[in-house]
C-alpha positions as CSV (number, residue, x, y, z in Angstrom):
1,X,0.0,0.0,0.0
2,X,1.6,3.9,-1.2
3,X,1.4,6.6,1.2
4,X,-1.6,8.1,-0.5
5,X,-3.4,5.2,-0.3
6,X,-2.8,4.4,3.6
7,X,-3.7,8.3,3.9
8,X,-7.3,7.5,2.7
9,X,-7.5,4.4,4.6
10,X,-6.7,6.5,7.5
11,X,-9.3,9.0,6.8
12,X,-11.9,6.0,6.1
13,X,-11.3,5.2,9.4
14,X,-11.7,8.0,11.4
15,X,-15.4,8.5,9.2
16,X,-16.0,5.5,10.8
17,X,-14.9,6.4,14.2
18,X,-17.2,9.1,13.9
19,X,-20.4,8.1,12.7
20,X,-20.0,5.3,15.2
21,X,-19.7,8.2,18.1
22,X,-23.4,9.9,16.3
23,X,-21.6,12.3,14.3
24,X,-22.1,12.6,10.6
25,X,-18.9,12.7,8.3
26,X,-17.7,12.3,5.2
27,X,-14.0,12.5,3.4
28,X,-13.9,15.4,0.7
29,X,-12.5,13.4,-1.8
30,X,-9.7,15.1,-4.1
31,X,-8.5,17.6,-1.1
32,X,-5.4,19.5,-1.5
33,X,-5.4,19.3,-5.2
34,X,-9.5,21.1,-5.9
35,X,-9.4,24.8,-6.9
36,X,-11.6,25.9,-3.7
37,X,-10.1,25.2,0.0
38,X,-11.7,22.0,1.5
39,X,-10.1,19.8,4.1
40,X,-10.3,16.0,4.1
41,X,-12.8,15.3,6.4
42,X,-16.0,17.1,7.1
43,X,-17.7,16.2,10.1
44,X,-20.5,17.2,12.4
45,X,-23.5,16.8,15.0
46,X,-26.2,19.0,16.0
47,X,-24.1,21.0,18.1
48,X,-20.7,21.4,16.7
49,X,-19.1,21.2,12.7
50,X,-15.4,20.4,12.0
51,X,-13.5,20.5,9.1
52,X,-10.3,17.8,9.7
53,X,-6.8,18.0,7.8
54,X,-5.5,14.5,8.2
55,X,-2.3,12.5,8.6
56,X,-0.7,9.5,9.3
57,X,3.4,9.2,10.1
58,X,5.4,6.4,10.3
59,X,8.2,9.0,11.9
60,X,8.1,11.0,15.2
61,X,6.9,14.3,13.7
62,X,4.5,15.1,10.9
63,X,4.6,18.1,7.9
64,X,1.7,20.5,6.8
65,X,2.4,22.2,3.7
66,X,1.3,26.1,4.4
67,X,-1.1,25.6,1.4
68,X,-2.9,23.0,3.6
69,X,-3.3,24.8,7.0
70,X,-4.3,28.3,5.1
71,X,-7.3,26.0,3.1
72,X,-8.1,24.3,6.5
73,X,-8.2,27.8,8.0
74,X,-10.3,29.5,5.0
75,X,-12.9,26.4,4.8
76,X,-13.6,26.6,8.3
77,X,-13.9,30.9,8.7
78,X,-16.9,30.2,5.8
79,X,-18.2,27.4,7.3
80,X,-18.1,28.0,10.5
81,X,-16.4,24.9,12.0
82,X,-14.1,24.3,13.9
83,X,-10.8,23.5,12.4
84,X,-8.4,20.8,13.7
85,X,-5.5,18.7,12.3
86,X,-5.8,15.1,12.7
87,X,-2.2,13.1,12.8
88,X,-2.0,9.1,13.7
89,X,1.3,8.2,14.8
90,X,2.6,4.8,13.7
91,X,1.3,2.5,16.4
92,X,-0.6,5.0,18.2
93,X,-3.7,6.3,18.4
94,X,-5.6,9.4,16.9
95,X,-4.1,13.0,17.8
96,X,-6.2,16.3,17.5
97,X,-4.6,19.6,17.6
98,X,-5.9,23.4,16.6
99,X,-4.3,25.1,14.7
100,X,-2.4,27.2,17.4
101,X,-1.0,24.7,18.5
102,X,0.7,23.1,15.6
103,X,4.4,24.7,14.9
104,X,5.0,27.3,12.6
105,X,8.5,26.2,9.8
106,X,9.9,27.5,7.2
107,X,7.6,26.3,4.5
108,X,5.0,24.7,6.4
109,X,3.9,23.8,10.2
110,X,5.1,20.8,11.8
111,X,4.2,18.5,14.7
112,X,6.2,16.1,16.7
113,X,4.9,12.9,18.9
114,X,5.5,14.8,21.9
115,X,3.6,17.7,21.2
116,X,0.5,15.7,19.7
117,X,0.7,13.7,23.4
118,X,1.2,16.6,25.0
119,X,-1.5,19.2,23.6
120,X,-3.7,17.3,21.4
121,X,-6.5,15.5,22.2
122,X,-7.9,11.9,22.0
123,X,-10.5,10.7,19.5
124,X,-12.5,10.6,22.1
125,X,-11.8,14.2,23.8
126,X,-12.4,15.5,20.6
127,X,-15.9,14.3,20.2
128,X,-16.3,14.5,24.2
């Protein structure tokens, strides 16, 4: 399996997660790569809406192209959801962070393990 395709099996999963919780979602298929901003997941209930930029890492920190977190950011100001990075560790669970807490780099924002651990939040905080 490539790394785009355990990417989508990792947002498949999390949809799951979520509609098993009571909260509708649904993976925006083609994100990153459509002309209008529009993270990978879209999820909501009757009281809250999220938009979700997803990752999974094999290594102990994870990359967000700036292109990425400023469409996550834009999406989420129209809509009016909340937005939040989602990163999966290899052999850990779910991480969710906001955006102010995710690293500002040169090109980009990063995260490492021990900042997801530290400031993000479980699956099941998240939905809590």
């Amino acid at each position: 399996m490539n790394t785009k395709q355990k990417g989508t099996a990792a947002e498949r999963e999390l949809i799951h997660m979520l509609w098993k919780a009571g909260w509708a979602a649904f993976r925006a298929a083609g994100s990153g790569s459509a002309k209008h901003a529009c993270p990978d997941i879209i999820a909501g209930n009757a009281l809250r809406h999220m938009g979700i930029e997803c990752k999974i890492s094999k290594n102990t920190y994870q990359y967000f192209k700036r292109q990425e977190i400023d469409d996550l950011r834009a999406f989420c100001s129209i809509f009016g959801a909340e937005a939040w990075v989602g990163i999966k560790f290899q052999g850990l669970g779910w991480f969710f962070l906001t955006l102010e807490d995710i690293k500002e780099a040169k090109e980009g924002y990063t995260v490492s393990e021990s900042t997801a651990r530290n400031k993000g939040l479980l699956f099941e905080e998240l939905i809590g």
